[in-house]
Phi, psi and omega in degrees: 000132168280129198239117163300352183247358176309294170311312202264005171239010152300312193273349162296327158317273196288004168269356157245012167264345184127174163246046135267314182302355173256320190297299174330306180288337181298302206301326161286328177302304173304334208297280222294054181299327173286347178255008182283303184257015142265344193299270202315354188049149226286139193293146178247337184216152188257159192155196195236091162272102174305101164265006161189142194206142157199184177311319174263345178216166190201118161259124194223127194270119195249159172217128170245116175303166180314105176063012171314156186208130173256179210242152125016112163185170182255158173251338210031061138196176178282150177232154170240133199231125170239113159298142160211011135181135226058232170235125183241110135297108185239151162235109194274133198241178191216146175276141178238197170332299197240336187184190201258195208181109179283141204223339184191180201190141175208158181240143177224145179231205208269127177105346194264153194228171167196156193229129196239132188276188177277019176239309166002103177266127192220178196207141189219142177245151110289076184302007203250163165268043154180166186325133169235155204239107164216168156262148171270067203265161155217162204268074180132161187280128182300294209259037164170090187271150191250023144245157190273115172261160195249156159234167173233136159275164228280342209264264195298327205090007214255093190302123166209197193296135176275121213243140179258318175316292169328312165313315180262015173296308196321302181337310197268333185273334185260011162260325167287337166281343166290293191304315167302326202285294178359276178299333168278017179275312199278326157326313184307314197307295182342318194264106157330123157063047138259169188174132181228152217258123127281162287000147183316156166314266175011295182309297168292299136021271177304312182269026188296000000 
């Protein structure tokens, strides 16, 4: 059974054996994925819930809106990313001359882990139509890393400063573009041959 404070001095543990002993504990934590979301309860908003932060470590309950897409970025430290319900899509890139390259594709569904090393530049979808739900570990404090971490925008590809404020704007804008579309969705069925096209082109685009 998942205990939030078990989990976060489990995870105080394995951040000085290293990140396989951190991968290990996100992966017992999810496979119970349903009791991962009674501690934390069912998502109501999408965004960055901190449960725990410090200099050497930063725990984070992540909510991705409905078909949302964050842009190209880095962490400068390791992260272990555990699903306990929906899907996260990443697609991983490489610097090139001027700018990045997408290079690889992973899918993660519910109960599943991934160990991201600290240089890893990565892009994450939520491809479903509701919310997906994860935990987060990262080998340092996320919200003051003590290297400058980069985003590239999603267009040019074009690297620049990692803004977290910006981040969780995103956060915030693509739950209300979810929550809008939605209802205008429901509108729609009403109307013969209505239908609006999802994820943004953009979206699609990148992860074809």
């Amino acid at each position: 059974m998942f205990e939030k404070d078990r989990f976060i001095e489990s995870c105080i543990k394995a951040a000085a054996e290293g990140q396989d002993a951190m991968r290990e504990v996100m992966a017992a934590a999810v496979s119970d994925s349903g009791a991962v979301m009674d501690v934390l309860g069912p998502p109501e908003h999408a965004g960055i819930t901190p449960l725990y932060r410090s200099p050497e470590l930063t725990i984070i309950n992540f909510v991705w809106a409905p078909y949302m897409c964050l842009m190209p970025h880095n962490h400068q430290m390791f992260a272990v990313i555990g699903i306990y319900s929906g899907r996260e899509d990443n697609i991983f890139w490489r610097r090139t001359t001027t700018r990045i390259e997408a290079v690889q594709a992973r899918t993660l569904g519910s109960g599943e882990v991934a160990l991201l090393d600290r240089d890893i530049i990565h892009s994450v979808l939520n491809p479903i139509g509701k919310m997906t739900c994860a935990l987060h570990v990262y080998g340092g404090d996320f919200f003051a890393p003590p290297e400058a971490r980069s985003a590239w925008d999603h267009e040019t590809l074009v690297e620049g400063p990692f803004d977290i404020d910006k981040v969780k704007s995103i956060f915030r804008d693509a739950e209300l573009r979810s929550r809008v579309t939605h209802q205008g969705g429901v509108r729609q069925r009403r109307l013969p041959g209505a239908g609006s096209a999802w994820p943004p082109q953009s979206c699609q685009t990148r992860y074809a």
